[in-house]
Steps between C-alpha positions, in 0.01 A plus 500: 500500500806709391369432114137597548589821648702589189189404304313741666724789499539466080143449502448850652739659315383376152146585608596923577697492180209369282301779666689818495766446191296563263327814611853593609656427143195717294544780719856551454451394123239799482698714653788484245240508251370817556806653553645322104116647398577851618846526367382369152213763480812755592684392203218440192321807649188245411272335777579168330180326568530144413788469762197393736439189270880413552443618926250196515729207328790611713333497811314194415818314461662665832229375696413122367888456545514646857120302605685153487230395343301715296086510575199700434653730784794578366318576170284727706792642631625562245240666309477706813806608520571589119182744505597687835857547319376632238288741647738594757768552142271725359458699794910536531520580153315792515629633797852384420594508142178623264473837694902612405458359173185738441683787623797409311291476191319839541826662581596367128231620366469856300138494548426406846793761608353781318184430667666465852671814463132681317366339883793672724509820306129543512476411907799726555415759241837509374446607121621783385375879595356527208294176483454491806328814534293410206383175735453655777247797338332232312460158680194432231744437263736286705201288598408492155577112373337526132727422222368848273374666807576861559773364801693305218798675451542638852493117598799467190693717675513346838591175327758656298659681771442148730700322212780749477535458921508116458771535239732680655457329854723291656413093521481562892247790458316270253520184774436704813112648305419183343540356838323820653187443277531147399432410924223794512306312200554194723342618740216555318472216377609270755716182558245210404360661184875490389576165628143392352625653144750254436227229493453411212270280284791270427689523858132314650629244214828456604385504887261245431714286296742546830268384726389174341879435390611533862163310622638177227856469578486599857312150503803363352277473179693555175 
């Protein structure tokens, strides 16, 4: 009697393992993935794609060894799993580490300053008297956008006068408008057309190639 109790307790015990480790394991495997994902995109300053190829072997592997043993569930599982982490990556990417690195980058750069400060001076109308008065008598000619049109070199001295500003200003002047402006064409723009931007043709590859990697050795196929 004593023995077939014991019997039935392991039984029990082995049974809620079988069920919930694995789900369990690739959660917690995801989890560090995205956050290894994240803090690689924060270092190459790249979106590096094909790490979603590499998403689906790992957690195919995590969860055949955690289903004890490995079936067409866990292969579901694990295809499951590897496409909801990557999504849920790409998401934290943008919001975590590509937005400062595009800020960073436009706060580099000569020509996306010049035009930040051309944006702030114009809004403000902070050029000087002189040009400024010119502007403000004649908004046909600060509307004007031809290359030879007759606002031409009005619209060269705004830029020059925007590039001499950006020069001389300091890195936290540069960070606070990028910042300023970079949000406000966010905005505009909107969070999923961003996130949707770093699709591309070859990252479907690599998800793909994820997803039927993770579906294979999640079976505890190799």
């Amino acid at each position: 009697m004593w023995s077939v109790t014991t019997v039935r307790v392991y039984g029990k015990a082995a049974t809620k393992r079988a069920d919930g480790s694995p789900l369990l394991t690739g959660l917690l495997a995801a989890i560090g993935i995205i956050v290894a994902w994240v803090g690689l995109v924060y270092v190459t300053h790249h979106p590096v794609g094909v790490a979603a190829w590499g998403v689906g072997g790992l957690l195919g592997v995590v969860v055949a060894k955690a289903a004890k043993p490995p079936t067409k569930a866990s292969g579901v599982l694990a295809a499951v799993l590897t496409l909801v982490t990557v999504l849920l990556a790409k998401v934290v990417v943008v919001t975590v580490a590509l937005q400062p690195i595009i800020r960073q980058e436009l706060a580099n750069s000569p020509a996306s300053l010049i035009m930040v400060f051309l944006l702030e001076k114009t809004e403000h109308k902070s050029f000087s008297p002189e040009l400024q008065a010119t502007i403000n008598a004649r908004p046909d000619l600060a509307a004007d956008t031809t290359f030879f049109g007759p606002g031409h070199d009005l619209r060269e001295q705004m830029i020059h006068e925007a590039a001499v500003a950006a020069k001389a200003s300091t890195f936290q002047e540069r960070k606070r408008l990028i910042h300023v402006y970079y949000d406000k064409f966010l905005d505009q723009l909107g969070f999923w057309v961003l996130l949707w931007k770093t699709f591309q043709v070859l990252d479907l590859l690599w998800i793909g190639l994820g997803i039927s990697t993770a579906w294979t050795l999640g079976q505890g196929r190799i």
